[in-house]
C-alpha positions in Angstrom: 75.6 102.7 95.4 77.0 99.5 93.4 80.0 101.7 92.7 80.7 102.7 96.2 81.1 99.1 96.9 82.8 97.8 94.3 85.4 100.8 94.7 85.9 100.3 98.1 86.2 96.1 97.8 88.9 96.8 94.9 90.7 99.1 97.2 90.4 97.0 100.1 91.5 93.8 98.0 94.2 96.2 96.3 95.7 96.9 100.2 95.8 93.6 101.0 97.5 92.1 98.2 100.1 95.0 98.4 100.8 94.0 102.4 101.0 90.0 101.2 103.5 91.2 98.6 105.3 93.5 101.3 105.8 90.8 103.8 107.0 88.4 100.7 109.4 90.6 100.2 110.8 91.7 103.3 109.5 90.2 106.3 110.7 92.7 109.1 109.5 95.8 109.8 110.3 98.3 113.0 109.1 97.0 116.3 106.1 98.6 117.5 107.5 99.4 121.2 110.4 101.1 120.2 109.5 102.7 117.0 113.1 100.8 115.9 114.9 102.8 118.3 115.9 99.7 119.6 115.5 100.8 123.2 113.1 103.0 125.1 112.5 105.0 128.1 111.2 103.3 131.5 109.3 105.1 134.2 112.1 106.3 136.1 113.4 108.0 132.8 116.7 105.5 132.2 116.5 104.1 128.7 116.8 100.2 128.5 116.8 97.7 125.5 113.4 96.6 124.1 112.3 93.4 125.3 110.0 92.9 122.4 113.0 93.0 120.0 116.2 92.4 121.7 117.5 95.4 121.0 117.3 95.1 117.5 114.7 97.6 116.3 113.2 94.8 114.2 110.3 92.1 114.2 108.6 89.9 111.9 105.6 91.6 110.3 102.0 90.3 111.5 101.1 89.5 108.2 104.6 87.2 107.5 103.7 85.6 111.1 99.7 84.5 109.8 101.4 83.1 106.5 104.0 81.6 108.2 101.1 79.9 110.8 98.7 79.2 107.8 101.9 77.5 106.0 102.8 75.2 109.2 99.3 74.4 109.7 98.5 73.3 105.9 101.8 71.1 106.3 100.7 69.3 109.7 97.5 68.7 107.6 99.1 67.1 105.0 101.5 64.8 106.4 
């Protein structure tokens, strides 16, 4: 049973390192509304530019947006 859980903490622990390196590297990713489509289809069946990403198709990651809350947060502390 000891194997089962240290297997699955090393693979959890392995994920998240990988998605901290991820959003190191490249911050953006697709928007979730649009699917990076950059617009999408209302309910009268016109297509319109996403709100959530002005049009662009891309947002900051969730993961870049903690660090980047954890970093301001840290600095506030330690002024």
């Amino acid at each position: 049973m000891t194997t089962i859980l240290l297997l699955a903490s090393l693979t959890t622990l392995g994920y998240a390192t990988w998605y901290l390196i991820l959003c190191a590297a490249s911050p953006w990713g697709r928007c979730r509304r649009c699917h990076g489509a950059r617009s999408h289809r209302t309910t009268i069946g016109t297509r319109r530019d996403c709100r959530r990403c002005d049009g662009t198709g891309r947002r900051v990651r969730i993961g870049r947006r903690i660090a980047e809350y954890i970093r301001a947060e840290y600095r506030a502390g330690h002024q």
